[in-house]
Backbone as CSV, one residue per row, in Angstrom:
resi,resn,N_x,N_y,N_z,CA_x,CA_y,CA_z,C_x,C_y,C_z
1,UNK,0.841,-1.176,0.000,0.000,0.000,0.000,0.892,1.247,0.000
2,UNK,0.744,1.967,-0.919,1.358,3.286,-1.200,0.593,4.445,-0.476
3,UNK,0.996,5.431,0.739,0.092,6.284,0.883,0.945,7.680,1.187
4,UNK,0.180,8.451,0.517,0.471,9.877,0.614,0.040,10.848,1.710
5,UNK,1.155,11.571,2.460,0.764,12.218,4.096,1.249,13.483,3.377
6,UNK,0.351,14.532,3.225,-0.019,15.561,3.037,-0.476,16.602,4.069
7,UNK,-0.187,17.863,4.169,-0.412,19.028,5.003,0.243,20.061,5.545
8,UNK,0.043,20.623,6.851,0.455,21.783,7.369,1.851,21.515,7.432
9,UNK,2.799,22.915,6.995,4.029,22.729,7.319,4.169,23.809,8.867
10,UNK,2.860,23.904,9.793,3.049,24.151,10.915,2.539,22.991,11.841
11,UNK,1.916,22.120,11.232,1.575,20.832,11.957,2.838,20.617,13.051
12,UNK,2.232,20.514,14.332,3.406,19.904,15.643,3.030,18.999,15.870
13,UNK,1.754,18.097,16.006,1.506,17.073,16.969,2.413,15.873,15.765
14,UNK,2.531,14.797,16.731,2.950,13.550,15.740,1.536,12.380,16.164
15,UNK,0.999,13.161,17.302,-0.074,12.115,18.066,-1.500,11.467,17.087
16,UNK,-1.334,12.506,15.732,-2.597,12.001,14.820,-1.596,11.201,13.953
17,UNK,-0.549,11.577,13.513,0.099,10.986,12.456,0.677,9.512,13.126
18,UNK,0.608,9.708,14.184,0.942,7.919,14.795,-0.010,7.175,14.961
19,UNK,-1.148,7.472,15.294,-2.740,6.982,15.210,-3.300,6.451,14.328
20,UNK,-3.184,7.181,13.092,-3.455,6.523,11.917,-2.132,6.100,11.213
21,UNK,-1.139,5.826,11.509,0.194,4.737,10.340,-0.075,3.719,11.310
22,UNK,-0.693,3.513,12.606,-0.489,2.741,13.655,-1.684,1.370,12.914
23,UNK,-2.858,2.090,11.752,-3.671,1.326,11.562,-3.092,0.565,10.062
24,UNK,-1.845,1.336,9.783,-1.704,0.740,8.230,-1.143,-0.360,8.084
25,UNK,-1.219,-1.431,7.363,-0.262,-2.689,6.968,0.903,-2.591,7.136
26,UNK,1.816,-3.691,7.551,3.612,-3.630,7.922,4.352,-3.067,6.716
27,UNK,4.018,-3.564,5.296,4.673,-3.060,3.900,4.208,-1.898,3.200
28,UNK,3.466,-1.030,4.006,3.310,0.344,3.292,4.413,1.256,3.152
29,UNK,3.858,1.903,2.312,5.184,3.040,1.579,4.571,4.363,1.728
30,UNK,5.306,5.031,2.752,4.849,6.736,2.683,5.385,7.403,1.819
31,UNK,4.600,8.280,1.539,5.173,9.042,0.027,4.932,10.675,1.174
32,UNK,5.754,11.479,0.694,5.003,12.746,1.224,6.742,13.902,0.816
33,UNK,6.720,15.166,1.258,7.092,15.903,0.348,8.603,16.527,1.561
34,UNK,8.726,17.652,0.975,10.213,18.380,1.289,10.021,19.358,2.482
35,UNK,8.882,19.364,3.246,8.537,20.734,4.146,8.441,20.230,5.692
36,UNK,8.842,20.961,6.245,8.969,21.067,7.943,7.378,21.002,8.146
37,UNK,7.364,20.784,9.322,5.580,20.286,9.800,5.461,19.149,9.248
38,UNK,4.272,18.681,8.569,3.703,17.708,8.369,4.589,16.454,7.756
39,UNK,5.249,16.717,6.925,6.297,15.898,5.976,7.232,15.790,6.847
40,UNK,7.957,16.399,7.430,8.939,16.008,8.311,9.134,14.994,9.205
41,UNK,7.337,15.155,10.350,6.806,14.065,11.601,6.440,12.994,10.327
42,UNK,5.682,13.029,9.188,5.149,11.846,8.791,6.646,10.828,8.637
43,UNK,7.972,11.192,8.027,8.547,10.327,7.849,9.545,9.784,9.094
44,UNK,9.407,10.883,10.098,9.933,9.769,11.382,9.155,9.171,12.189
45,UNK,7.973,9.099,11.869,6.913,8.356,12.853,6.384,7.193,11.802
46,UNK,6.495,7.013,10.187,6.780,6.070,9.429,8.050,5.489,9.998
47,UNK,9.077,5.941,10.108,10.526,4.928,10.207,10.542,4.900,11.333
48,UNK,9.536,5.098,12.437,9.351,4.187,13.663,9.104,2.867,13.692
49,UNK,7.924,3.028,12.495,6.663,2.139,12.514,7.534,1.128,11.682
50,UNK,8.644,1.368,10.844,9.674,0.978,10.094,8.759,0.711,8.544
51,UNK,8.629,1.361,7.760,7.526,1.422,6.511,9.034,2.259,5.916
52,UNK,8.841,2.255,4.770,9.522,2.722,3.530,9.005,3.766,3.678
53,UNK,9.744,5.397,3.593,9.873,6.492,3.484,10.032,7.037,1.749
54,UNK,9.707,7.409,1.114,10.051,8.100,-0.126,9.488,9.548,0.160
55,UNK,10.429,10.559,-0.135,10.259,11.537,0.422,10.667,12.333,-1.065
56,UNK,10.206,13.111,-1.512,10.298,13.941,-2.785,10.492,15.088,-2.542
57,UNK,11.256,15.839,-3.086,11.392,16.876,-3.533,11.292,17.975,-4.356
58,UNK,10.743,19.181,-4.092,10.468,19.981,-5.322,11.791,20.406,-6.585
59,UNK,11.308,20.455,-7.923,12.213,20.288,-8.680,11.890,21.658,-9.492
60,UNK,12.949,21.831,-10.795,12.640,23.166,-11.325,11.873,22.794,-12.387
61,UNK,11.473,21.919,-12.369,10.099,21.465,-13.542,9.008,21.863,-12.952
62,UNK,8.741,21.367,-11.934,7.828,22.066,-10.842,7.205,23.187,-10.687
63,UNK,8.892,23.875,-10.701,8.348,25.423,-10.605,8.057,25.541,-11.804
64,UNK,8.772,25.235,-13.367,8.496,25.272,-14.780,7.211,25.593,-15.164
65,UNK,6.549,24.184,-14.304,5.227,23.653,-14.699,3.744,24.561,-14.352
66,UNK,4.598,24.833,-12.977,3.594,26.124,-11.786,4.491,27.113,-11.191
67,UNK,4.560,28.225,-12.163,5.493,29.068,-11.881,4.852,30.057,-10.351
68,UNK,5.772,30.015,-9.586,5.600,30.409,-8.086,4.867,29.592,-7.043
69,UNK,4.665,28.170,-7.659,4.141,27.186,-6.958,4.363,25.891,-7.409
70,UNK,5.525,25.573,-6.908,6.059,24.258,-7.310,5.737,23.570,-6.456
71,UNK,4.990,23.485,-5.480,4.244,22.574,-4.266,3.166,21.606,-5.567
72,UNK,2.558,22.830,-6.695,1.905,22.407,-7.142,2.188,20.742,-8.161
73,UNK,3.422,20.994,-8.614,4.150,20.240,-9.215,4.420,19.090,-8.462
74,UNK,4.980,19.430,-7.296,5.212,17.966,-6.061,3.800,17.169,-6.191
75,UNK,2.826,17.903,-5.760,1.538,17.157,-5.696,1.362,15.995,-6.475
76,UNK,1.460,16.698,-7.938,0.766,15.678,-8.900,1.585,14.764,-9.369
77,UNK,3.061,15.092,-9.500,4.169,13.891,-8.707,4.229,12.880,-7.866
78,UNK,3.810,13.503,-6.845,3.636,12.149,-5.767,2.281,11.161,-5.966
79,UNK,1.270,11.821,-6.518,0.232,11.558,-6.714,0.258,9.920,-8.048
80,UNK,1.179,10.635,-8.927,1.127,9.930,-10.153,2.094,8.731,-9.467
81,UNK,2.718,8.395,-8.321,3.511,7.693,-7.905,2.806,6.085,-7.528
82,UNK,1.137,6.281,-7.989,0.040,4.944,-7.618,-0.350,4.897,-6.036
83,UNK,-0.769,6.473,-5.808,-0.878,6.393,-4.308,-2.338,5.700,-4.372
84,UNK,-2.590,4.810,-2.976,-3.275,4.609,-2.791,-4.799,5.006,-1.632
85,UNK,-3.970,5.494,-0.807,-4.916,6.557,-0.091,-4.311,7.524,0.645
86,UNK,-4.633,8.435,0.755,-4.430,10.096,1.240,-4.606,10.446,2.244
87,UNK,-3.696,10.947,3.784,-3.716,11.175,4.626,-3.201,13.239,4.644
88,UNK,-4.958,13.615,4.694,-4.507,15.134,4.660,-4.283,15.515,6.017
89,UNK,-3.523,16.033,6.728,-3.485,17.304,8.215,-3.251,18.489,7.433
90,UNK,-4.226,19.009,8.418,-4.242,20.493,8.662,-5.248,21.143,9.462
91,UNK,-4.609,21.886,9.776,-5.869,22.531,11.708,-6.672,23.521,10.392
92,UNK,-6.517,24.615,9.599,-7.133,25.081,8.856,-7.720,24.958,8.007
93,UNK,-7.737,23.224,7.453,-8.392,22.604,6.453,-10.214,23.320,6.058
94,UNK,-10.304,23.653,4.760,-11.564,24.392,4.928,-11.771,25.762,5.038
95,UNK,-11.077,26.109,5.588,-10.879,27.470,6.019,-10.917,28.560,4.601
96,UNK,-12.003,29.483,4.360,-11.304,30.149,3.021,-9.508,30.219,3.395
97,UNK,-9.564,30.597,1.947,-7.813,30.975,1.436,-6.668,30.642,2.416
98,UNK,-7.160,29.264,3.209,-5.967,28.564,3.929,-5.655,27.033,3.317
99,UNK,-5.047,26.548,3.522,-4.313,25.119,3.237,-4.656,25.020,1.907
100,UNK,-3.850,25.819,1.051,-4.277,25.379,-0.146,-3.233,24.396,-1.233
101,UNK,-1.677,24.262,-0.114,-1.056,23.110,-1.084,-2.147,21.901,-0.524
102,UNK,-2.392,21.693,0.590,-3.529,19.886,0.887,-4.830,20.236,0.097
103,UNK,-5.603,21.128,0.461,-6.545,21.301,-0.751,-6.322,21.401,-1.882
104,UNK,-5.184,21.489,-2.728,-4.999,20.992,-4.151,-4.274,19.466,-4.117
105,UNK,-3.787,18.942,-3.008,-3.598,17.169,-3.217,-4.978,16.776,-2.785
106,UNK,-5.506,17.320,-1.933,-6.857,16.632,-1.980,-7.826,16.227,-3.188
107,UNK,-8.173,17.818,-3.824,-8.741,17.618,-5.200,-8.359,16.896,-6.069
108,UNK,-7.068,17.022,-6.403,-6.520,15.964,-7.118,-6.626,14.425,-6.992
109,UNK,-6.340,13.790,-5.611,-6.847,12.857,-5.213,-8.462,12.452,-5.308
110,UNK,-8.798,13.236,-5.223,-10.842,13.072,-5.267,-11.094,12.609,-6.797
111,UNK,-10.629,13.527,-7.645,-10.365,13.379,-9.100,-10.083,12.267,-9.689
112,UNK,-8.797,11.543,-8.939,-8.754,10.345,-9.585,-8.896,9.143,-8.580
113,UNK,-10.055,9.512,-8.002,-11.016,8.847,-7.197,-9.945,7.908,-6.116
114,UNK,-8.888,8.484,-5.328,-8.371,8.151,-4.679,-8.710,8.097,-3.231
115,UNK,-8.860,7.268,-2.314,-9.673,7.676,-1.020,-8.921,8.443,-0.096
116,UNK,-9.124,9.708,0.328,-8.529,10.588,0.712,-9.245,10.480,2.462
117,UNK,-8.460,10.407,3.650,-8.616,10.912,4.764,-8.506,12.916,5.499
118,UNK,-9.237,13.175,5.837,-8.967,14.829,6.250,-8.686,14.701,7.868
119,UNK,-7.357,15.483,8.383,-7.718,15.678,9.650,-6.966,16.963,10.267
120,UNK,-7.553,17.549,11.472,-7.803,18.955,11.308,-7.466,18.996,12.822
121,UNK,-7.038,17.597,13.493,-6.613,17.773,14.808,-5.757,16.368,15.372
């Protein structure tokens, strides 16, 4: 199982992100991105749990692709990687004109009917 941990790069707790990898299969693969907060706790509380880490990075295609938003580019990168379900954080999820790199992996995920989790605490 391939899954993508998406969200706040002010996210502190690790207490949701251990809660739910705590429910995932022994051979899952976290996929998730280059930013402090959320990406950071997801891949040491994965290499607790001892799961394969793939951790991506934004590239200048990225920015190429979405000029002044190469988050945008990571997204659909990691996305195209055969994720299988979507673990969004973010305390502002919803919020007008907040979390809008997880609200564009979300959409994207919805799109290609990927089952996406939201959590906001």
């Amino acid at each position: 199982m391939r899954v993508l941990i998406t969200g706040a790069t002010q996210w502190e707790s690790q207490a949701a992100i251990r809660r739910e990898l705590a429910q995932l299969p022994p051979a899952t693969i976290i996929v998730t991105g280059d930013t402090p907060g959320i990406d950071a706790h997801a891949k040491a509380v994965a290499l607790e749990f001892g799961f394969v880490v793939e951790a991506m990075k934004k590239t200048n295609a990225d920015y190429r692709a979405f000029p002044g938003e190469g988050w945008k580019g990571l997204n659909v990168r990691m996305l195209a990687t055969g994720i299988d379900l979507v673990l969004a954080f973010h305390a502002d999820y919803g919020k007008p004109g907040c979390a809008r790199c997880t609200l564009h992996a979300v959409t994207l995920s919805e799109q290609a009917q990927i089952p996406v989790r939201i959590f906001t605490q």
